[in-house]
Backbone as ProteinMPNN parsed JSONL, in Angstrom:
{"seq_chain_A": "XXXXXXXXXXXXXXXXXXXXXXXXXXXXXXXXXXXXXXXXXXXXXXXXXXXXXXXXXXXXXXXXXXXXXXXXXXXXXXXXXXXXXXXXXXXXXXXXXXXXXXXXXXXXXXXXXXXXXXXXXXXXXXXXXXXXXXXXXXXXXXXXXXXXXXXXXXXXXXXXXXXXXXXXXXXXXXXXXXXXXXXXXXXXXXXXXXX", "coords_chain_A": {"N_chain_A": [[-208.498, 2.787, 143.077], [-211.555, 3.617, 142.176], [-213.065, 5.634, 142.923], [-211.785, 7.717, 144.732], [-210.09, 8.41, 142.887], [-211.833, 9.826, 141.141], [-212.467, 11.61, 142.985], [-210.224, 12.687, 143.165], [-209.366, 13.76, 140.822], [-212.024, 15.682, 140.354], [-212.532, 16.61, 142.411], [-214.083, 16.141, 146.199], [-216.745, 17.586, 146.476], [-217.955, 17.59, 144.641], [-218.688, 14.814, 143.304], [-220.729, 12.992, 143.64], [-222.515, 9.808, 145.476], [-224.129, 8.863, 144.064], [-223.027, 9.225, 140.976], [-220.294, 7.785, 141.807], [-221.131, 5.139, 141.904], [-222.562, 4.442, 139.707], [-220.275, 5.0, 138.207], [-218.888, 2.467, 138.574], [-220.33, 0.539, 137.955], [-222.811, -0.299, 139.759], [-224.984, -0.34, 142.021], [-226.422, 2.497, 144.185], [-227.514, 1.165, 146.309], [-225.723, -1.057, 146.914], [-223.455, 0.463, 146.972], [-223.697, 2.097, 148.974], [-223.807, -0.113, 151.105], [-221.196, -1.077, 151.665], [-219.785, 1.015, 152.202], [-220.198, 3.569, 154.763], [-220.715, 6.302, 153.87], [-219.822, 9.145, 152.454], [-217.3, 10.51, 152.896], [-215.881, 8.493, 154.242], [-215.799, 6.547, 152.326], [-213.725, 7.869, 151.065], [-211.989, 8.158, 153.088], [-210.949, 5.7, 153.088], [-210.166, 5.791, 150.438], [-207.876, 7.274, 150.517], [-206.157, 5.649, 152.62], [-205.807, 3.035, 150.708], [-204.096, 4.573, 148.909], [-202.098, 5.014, 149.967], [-201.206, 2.779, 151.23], [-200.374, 1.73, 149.268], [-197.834, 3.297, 148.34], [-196.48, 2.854, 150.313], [-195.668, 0.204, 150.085], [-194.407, 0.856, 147.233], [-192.126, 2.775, 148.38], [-191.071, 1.469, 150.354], [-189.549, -1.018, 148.854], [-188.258, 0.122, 146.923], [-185.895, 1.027, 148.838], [-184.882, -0.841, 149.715], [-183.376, -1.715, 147.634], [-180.407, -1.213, 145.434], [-180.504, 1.618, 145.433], [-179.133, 4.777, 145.847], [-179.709, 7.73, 147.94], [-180.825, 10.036, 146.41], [-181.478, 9.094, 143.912], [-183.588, 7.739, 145.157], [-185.415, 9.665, 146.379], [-186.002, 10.872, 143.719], [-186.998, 8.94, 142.44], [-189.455, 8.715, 144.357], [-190.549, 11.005, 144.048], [-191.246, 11.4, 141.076], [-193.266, 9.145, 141.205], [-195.046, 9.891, 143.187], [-196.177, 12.059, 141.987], [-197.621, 10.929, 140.0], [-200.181, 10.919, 141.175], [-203.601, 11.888, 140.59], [-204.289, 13.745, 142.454], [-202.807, 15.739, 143.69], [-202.898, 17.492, 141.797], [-204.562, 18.979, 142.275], [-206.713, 21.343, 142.854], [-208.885, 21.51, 143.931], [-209.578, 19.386, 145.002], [-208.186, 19.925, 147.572], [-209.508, 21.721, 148.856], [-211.859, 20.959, 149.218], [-211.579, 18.531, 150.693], [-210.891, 19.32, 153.465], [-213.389, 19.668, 154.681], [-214.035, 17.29, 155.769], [-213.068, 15.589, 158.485], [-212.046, 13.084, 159.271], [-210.574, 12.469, 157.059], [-209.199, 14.556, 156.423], [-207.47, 14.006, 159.19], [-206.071, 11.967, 158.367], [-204.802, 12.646, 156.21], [-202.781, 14.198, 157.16], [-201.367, 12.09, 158.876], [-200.514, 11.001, 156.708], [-198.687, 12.825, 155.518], [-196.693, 13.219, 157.832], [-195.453, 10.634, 157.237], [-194.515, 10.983, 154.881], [-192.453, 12.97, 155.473], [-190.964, 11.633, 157.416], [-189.762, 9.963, 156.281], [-188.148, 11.881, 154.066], [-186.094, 12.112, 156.441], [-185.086, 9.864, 157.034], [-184.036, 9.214, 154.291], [-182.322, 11.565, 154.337], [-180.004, 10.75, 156.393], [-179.739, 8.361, 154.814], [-178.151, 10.068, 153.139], [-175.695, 11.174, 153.771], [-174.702, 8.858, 154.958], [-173.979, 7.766, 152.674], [-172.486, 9.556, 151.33], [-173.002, 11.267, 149.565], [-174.713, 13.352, 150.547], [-173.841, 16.311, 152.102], [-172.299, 16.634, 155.227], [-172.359, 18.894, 157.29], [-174.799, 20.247, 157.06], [-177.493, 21.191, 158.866], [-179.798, 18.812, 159.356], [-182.081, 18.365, 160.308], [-183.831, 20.734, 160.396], [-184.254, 20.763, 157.939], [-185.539, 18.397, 157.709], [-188.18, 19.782, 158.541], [-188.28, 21.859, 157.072], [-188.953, 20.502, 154.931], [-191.749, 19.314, 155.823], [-193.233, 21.858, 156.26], [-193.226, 22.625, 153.184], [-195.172, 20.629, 152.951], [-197.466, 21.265, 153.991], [-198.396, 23.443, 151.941], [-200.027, 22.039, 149.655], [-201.466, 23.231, 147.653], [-200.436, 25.761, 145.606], [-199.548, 29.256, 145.801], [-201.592, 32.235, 144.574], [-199.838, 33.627, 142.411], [-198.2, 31.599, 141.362], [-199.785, 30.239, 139.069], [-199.289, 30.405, 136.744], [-197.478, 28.156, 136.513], [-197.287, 24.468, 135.661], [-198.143, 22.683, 138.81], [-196.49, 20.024, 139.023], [-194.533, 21.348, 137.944], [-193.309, 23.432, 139.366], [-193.141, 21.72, 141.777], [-190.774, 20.071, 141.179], [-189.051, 22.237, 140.305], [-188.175, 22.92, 143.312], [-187.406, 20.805, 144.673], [-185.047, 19.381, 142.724], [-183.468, 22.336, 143.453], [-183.111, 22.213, 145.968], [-181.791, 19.611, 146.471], [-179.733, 19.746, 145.146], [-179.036, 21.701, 146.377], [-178.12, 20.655, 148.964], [-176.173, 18.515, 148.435], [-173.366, 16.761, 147.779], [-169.982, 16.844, 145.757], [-170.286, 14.441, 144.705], [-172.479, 14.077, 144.853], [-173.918, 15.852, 143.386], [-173.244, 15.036, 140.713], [-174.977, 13.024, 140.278], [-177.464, 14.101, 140.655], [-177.3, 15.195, 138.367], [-177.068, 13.591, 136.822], [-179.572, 12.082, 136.319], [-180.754, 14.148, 135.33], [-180.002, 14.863, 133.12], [-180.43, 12.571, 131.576], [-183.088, 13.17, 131.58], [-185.161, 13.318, 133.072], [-187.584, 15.861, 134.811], [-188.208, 17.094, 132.62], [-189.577, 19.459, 132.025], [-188.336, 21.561, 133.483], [-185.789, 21.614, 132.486]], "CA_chain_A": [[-209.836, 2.922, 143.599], [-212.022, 4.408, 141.187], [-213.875, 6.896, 143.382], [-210.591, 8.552, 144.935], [-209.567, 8.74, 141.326], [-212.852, 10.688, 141.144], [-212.293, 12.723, 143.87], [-208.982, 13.583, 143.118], [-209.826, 14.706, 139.495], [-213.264, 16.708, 140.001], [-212.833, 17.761, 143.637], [-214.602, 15.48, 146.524], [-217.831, 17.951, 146.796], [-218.733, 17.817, 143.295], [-218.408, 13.815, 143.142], [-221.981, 12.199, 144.332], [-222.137, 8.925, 145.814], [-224.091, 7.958, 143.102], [-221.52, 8.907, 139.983], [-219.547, 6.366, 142.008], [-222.234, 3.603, 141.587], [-222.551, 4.758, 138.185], [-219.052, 4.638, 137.198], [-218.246, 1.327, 138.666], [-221.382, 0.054, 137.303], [-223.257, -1.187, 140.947], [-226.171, 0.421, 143.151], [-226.145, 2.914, 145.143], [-227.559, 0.849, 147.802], [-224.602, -1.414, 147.22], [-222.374, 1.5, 147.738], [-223.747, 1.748, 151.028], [-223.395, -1.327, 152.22], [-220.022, -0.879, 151.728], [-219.289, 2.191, 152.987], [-221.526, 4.247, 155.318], [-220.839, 7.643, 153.768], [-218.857, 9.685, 151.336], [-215.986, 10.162, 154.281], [-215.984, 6.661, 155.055], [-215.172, 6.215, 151.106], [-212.329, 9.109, 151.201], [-210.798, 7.581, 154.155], [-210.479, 4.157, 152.727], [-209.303, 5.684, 149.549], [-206.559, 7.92, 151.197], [-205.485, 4.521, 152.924], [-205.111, 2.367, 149.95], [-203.397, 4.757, 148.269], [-200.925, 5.494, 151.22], [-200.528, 1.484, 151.388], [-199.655, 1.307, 147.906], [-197.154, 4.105, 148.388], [-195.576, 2.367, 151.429], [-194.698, -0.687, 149.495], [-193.527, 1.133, 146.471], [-190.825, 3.12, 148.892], [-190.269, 0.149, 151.281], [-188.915, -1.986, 147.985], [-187.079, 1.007, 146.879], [-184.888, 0.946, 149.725], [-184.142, -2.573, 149.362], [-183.036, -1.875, 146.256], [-179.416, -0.841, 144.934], [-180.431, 3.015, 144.323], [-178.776, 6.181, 146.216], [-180.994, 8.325, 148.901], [-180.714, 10.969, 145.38], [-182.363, 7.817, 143.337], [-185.251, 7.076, 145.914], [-186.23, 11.128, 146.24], [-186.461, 10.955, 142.639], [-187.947, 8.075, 141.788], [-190.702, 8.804, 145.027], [-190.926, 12.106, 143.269], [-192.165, 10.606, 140.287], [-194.291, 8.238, 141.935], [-196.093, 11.277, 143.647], [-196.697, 13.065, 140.878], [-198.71, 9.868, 138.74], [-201.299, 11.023, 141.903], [-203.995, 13.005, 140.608], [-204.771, 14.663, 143.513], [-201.716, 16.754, 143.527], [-202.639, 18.166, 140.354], [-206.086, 18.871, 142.481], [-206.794, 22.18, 144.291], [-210.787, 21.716, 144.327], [-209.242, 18.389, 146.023], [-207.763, 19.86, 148.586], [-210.047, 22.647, 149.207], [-213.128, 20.055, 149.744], [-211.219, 17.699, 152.309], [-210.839, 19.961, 154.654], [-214.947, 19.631, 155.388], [-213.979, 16.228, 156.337], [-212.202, 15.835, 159.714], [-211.424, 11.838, 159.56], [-209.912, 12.031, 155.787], [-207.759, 15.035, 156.765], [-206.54, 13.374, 159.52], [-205.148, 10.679, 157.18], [-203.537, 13.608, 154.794], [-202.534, 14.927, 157.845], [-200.706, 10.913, 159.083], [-199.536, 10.426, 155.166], [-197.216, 13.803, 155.301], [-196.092, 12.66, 158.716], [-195.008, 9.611, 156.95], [-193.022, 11.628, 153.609], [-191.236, 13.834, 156.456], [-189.983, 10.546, 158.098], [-188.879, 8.789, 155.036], [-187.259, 12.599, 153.867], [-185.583, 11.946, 157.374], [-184.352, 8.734, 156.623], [-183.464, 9.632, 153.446], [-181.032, 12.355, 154.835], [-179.523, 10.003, 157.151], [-178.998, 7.509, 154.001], [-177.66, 10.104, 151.769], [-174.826, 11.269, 154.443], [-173.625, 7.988, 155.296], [-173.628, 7.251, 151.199], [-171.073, 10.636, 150.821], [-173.611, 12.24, 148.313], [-174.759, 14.904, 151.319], [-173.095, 17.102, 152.878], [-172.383, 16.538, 156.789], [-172.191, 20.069, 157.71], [-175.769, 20.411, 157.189], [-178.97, 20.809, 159.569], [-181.196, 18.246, 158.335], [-183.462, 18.791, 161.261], [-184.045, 21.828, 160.023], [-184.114, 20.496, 156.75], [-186.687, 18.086, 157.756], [-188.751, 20.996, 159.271], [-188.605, 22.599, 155.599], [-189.714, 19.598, 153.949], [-192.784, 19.185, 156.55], [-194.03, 23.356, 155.843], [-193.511, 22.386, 152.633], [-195.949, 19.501, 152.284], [-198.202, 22.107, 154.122], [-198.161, 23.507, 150.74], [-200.403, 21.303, 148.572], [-201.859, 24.312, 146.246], [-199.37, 26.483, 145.373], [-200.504, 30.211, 145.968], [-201.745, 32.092, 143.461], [-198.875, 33.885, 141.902], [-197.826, 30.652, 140.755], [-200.689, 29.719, 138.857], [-198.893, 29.893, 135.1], [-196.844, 26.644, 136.414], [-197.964, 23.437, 136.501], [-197.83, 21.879, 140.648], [-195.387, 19.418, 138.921], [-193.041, 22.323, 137.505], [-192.881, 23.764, 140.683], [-192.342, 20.919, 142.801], [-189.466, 19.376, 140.423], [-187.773, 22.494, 140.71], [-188.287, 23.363, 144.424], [-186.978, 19.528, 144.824], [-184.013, 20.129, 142.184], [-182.859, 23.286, 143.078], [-183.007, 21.713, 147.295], [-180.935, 18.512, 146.2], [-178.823, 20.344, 144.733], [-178.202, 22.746, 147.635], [-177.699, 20.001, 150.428], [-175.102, 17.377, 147.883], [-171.809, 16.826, 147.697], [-169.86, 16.912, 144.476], [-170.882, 12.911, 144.301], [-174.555, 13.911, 144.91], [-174.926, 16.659, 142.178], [-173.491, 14.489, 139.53], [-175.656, 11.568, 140.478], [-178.422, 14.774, 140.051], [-177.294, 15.833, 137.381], [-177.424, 12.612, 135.418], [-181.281, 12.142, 136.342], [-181.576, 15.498, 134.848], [-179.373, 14.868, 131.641], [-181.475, 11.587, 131.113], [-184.363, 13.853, 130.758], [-186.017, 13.396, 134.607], [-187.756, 16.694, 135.105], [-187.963, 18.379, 131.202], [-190.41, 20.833, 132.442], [-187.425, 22.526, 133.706], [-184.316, 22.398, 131.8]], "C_chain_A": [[-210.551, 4.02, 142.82], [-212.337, 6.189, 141.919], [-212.932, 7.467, 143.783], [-210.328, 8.568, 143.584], [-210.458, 9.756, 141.233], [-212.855, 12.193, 141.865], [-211.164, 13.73, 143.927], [-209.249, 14.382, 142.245], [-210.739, 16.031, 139.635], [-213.368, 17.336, 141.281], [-213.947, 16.573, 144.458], [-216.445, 15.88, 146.744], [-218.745, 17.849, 145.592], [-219.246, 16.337, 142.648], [-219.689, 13.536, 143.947], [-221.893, 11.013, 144.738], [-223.033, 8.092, 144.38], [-223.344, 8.084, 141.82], [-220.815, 8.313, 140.558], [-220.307, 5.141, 141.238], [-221.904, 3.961, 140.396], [-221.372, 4.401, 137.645], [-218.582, 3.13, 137.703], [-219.578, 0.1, 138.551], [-222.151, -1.049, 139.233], [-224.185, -0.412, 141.694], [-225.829, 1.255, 144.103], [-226.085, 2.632, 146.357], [-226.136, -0.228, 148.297], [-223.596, -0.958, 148.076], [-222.143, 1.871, 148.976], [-223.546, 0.977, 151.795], [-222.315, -1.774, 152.494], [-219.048, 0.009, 152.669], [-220.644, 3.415, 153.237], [-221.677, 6.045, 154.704], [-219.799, 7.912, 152.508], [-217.465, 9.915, 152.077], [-215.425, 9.146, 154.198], [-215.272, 6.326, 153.48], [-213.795, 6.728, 150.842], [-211.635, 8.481, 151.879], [-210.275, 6.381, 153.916], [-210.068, 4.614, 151.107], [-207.709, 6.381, 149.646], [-205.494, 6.603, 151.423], [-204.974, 3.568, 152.354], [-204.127, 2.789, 149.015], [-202.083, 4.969, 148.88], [-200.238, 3.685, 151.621], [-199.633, 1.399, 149.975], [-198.188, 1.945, 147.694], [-195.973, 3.386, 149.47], [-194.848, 1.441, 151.107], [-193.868, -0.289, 148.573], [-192.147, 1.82, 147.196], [-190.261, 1.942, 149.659], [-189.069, -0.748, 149.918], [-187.747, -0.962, 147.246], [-185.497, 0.915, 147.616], [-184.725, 0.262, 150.18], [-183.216, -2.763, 148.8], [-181.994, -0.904, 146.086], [-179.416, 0.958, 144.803], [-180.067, 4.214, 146.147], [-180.081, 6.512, 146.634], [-181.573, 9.707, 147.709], [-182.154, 10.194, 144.228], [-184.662, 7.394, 143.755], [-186.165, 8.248, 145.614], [-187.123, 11.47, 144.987], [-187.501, 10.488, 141.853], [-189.575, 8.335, 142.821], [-191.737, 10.275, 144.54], [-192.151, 11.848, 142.564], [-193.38, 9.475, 140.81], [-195.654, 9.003, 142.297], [-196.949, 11.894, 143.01], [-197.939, 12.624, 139.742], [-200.239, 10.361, 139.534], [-202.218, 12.32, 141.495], [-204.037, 14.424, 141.592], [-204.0, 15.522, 144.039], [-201.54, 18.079, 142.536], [-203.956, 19.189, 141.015], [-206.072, 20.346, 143.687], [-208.194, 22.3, 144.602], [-210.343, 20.228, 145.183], [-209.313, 18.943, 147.724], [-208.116, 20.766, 149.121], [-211.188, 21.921, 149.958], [-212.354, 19.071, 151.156], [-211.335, 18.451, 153.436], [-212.477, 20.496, 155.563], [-215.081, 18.186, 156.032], [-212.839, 15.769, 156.966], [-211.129, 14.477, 159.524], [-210.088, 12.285, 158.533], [-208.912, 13.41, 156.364], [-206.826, 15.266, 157.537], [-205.263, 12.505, 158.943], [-204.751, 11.794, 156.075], [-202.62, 13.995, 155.937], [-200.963, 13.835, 158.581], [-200.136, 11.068, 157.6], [-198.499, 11.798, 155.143], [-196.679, 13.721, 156.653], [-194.646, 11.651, 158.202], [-193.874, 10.53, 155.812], [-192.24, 12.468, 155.011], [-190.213, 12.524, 156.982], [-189.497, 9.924, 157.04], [-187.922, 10.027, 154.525], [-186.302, 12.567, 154.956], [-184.769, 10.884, 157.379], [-183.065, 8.836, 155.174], [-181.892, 10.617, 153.716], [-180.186, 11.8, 155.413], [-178.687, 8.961, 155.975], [-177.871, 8.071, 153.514], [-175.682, 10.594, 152.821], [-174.101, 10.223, 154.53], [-173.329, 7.789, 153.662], [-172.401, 8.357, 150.957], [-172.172, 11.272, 150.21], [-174.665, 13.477, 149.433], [-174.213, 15.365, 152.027], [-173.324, 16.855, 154.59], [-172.589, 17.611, 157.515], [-173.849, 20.741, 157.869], [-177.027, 20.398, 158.271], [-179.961, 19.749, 159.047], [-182.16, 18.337, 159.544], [-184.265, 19.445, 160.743], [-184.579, 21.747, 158.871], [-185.536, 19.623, 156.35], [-188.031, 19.043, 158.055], [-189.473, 21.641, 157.625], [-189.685, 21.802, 155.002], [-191.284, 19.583, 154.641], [-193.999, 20.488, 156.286], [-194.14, 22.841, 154.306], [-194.721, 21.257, 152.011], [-197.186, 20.18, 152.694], [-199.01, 22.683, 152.969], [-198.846, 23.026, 149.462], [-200.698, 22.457, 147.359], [-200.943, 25.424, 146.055], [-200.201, 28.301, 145.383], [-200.964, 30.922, 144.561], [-200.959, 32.762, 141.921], [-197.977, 32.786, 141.014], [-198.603, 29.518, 139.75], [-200.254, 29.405, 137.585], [-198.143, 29.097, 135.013], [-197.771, 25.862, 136.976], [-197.559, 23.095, 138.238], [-196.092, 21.124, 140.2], [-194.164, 20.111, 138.502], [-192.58, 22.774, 138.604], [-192.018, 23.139, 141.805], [-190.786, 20.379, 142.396], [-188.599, 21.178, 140.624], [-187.374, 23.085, 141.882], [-187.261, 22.079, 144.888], [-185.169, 19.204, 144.099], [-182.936, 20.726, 142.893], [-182.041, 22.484, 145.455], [-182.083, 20.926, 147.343], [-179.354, 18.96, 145.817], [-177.828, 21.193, 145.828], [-177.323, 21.443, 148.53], [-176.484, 18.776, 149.395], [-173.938, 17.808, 147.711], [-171.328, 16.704, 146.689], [-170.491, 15.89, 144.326], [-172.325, 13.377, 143.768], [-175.354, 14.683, 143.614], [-174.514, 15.733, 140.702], [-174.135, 12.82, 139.387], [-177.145, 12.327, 139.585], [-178.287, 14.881, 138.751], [-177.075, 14.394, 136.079], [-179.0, 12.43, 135.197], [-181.568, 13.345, 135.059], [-180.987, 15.566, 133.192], [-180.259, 13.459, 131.126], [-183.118, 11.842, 130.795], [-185.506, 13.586, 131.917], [-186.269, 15.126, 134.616], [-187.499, 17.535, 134.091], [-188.611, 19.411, 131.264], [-189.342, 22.112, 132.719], [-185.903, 22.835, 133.333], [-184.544, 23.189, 130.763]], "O_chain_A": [[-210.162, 5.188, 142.835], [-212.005, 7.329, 141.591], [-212.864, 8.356, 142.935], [-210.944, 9.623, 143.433], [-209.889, 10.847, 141.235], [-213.112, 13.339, 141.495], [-211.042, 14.87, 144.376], [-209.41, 15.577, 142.488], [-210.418, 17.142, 139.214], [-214.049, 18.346, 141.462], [-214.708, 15.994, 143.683], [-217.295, 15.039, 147.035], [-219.967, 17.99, 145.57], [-220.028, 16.361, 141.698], [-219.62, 13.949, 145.105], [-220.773, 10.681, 144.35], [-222.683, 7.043, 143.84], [-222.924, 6.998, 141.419], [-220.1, 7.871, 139.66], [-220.012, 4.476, 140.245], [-220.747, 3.72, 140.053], [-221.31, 3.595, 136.716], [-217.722, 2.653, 136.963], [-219.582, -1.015, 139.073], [-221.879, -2.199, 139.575], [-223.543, 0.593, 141.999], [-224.973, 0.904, 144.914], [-225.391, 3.094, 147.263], [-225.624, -0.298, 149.415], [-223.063, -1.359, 149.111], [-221.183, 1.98, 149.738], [-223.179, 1.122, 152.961], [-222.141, -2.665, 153.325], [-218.099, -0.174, 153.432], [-221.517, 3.898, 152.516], [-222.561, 6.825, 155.058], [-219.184, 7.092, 151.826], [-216.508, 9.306, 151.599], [-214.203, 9.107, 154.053], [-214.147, 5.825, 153.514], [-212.872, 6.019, 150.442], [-210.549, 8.123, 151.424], [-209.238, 5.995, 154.457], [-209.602, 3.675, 150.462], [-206.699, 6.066, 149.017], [-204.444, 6.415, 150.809], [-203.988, 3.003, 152.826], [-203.409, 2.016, 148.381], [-201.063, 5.084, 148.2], [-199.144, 3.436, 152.127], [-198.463, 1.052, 149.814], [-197.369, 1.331, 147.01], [-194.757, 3.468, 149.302], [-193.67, 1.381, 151.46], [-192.708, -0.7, 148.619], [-191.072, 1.495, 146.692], [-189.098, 1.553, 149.547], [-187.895, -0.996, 150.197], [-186.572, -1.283, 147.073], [-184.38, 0.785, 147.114], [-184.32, 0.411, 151.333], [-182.319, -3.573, 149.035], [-182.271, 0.242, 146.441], [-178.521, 1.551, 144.202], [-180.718, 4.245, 147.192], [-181.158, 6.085, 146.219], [-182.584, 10.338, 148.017], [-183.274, 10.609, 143.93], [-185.78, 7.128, 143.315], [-187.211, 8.202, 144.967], [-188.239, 11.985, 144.922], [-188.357, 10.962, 141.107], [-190.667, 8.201, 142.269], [-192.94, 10.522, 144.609], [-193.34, 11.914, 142.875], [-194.476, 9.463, 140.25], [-196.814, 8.846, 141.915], [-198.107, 12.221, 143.27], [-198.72, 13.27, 139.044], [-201.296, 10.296, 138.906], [-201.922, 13.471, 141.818], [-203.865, 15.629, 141.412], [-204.478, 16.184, 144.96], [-200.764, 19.028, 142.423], [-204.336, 20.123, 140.31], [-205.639, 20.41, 144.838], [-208.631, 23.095, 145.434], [-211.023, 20.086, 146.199], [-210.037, 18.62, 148.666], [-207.374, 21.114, 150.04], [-211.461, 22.196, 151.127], [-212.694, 19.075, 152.339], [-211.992, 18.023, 154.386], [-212.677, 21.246, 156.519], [-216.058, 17.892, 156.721], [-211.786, 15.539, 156.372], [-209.901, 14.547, 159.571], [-208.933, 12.428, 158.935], [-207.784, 13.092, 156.742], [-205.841, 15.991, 157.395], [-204.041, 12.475, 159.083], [-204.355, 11.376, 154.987], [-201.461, 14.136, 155.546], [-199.86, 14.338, 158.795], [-198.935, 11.337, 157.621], [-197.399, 11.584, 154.633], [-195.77, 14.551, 156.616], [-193.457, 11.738, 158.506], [-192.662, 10.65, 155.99], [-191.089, 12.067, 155.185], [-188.983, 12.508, 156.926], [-188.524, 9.205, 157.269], [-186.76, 9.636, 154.416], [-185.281, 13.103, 154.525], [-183.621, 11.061, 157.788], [-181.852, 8.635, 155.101], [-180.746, 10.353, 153.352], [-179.111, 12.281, 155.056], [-177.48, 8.723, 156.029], [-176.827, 7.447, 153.328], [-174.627, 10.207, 152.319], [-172.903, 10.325, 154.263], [-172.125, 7.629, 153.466], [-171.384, 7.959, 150.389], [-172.097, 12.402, 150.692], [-175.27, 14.393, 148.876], [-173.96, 14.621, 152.975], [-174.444, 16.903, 155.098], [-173.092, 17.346, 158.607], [-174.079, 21.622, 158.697], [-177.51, 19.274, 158.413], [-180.887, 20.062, 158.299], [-183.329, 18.373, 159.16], [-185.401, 19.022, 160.527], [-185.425, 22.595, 158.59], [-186.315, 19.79, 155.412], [-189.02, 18.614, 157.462], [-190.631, 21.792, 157.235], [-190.826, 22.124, 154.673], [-192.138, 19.9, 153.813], [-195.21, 20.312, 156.153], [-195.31, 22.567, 154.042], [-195.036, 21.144, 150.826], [-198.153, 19.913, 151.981], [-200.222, 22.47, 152.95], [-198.464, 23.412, 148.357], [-200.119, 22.43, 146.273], [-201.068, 26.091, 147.082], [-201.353, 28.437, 144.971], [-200.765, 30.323, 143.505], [-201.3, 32.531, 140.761], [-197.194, 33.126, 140.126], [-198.265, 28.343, 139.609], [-200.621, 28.335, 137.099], [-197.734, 28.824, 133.885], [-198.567, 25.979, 137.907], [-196.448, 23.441, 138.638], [-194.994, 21.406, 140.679], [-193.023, 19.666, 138.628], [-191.405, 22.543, 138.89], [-191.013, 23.476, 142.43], [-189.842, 20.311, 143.182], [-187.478, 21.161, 141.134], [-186.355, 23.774, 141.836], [-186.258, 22.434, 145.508], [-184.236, 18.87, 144.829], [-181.836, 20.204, 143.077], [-180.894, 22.413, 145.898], [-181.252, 21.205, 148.207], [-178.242, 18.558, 146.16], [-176.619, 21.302, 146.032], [-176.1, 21.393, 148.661], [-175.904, 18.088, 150.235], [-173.533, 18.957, 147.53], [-172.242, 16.271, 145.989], [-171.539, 16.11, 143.72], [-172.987, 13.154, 142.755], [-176.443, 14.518, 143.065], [-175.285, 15.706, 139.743], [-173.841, 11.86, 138.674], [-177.756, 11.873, 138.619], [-179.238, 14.636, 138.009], [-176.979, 14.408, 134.852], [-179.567, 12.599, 134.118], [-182.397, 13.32, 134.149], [-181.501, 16.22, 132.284], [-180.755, 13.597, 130.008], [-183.976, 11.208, 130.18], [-186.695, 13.659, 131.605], [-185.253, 15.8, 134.444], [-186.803, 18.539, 134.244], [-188.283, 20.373, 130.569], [-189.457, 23.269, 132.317], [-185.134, 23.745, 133.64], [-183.609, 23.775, 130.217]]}, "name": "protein", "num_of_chains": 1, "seq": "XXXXXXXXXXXXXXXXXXXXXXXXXXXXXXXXXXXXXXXXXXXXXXXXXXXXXXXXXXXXXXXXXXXXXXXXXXXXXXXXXXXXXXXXXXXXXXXXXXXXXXXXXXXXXXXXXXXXXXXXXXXXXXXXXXXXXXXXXXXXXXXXXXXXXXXXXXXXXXXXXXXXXXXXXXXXXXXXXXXXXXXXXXXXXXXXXXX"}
């Protein structure tokens, strides 16, 4: 969706409704008749991107790959999202109540799939049983709190950070199985920012 692309990149306050029209070549009044507001656009781009996200993990975990595998690959997935990269993003939403409801439902949703996830990776052997994952979930949840990193951390990219906050976490909670499942990701060259 172009205009969430927009919004993610340049920040949603700085983004007009007509540089939408403009970039997707169509009228402003079009634009309206579409959608009643700049909100109203946000909230329906939050949503398609949070659908798109739902199928890519749903088919995941269909699919042959370790709860080590999914983290990784949803990692990556995450990360293709501008709006992660975005702290004029995520400074502007927060003037709009609906849309950061729906940020507010979409890290609901990563806590319950990191929840699941924990649950997979236990019965698979590759985490440790001895562990809280309650607790664990709990982390992950403050963490998604978290979108801009403060500002002490400003000479890493978001994605250096997160890969090795994510890393160094995986690492903690696996079982021998689990770190050399990690540790092939990471010898295949997943996450070069940080070796």
């Amino acid at each position: 969706m172009t205009a969430f692309d927009l919004f993610s990149q340049y920040g949603i306050k700085s983004v007009s409704m007509d540089d939408i029209a403009r970039q997707v070549a169509i009228s402003k009044r079009t634009l309206y008749e579409s959608f009643a507001d700049k909100e109203t656009l946000l909230v329906e781009g939050i949503e398609y991107t949070r659908g798109k996200f739902a199928v890519f993990v749903s088919s995941l975990e269909k699919e042959l790959h370790t709860a080590i595998d999914i983290f990784l690959l949803t990692f990556e997935e995450l990360m293709k999202q501008p709006r992660w990269y975005s702290r004029k993003f995520y400074e502007d939403i927060k003037r709009y109540p609906r849309a950061m409801k729906k940020i507010e439902e979409e890290k609901e949703k990563v806590a319950g799939l990191c929840a699941r996830l924990f649950t997979r990776g236990m019965k698979e052997g590759i985490f440790q049983t001895d562990v809280n994952f309650e607790i664990m979930a709990l982390l992950v949840k403050e963490q998604l709190k978290m979108q801009t990193m403060p500002l002490p951390f400003s000479k890493h990219s978001n994605r250096e950070i997160y890969s090795t906050i994510l890393t160094t976490f995986l690492r903690g909670i696996s079982t021998d199985k689990g770190r050399s499942i990690l540790d092939r990701w990471l010898a295949a060259g997943m996450y070069h920012e940080i070796q």
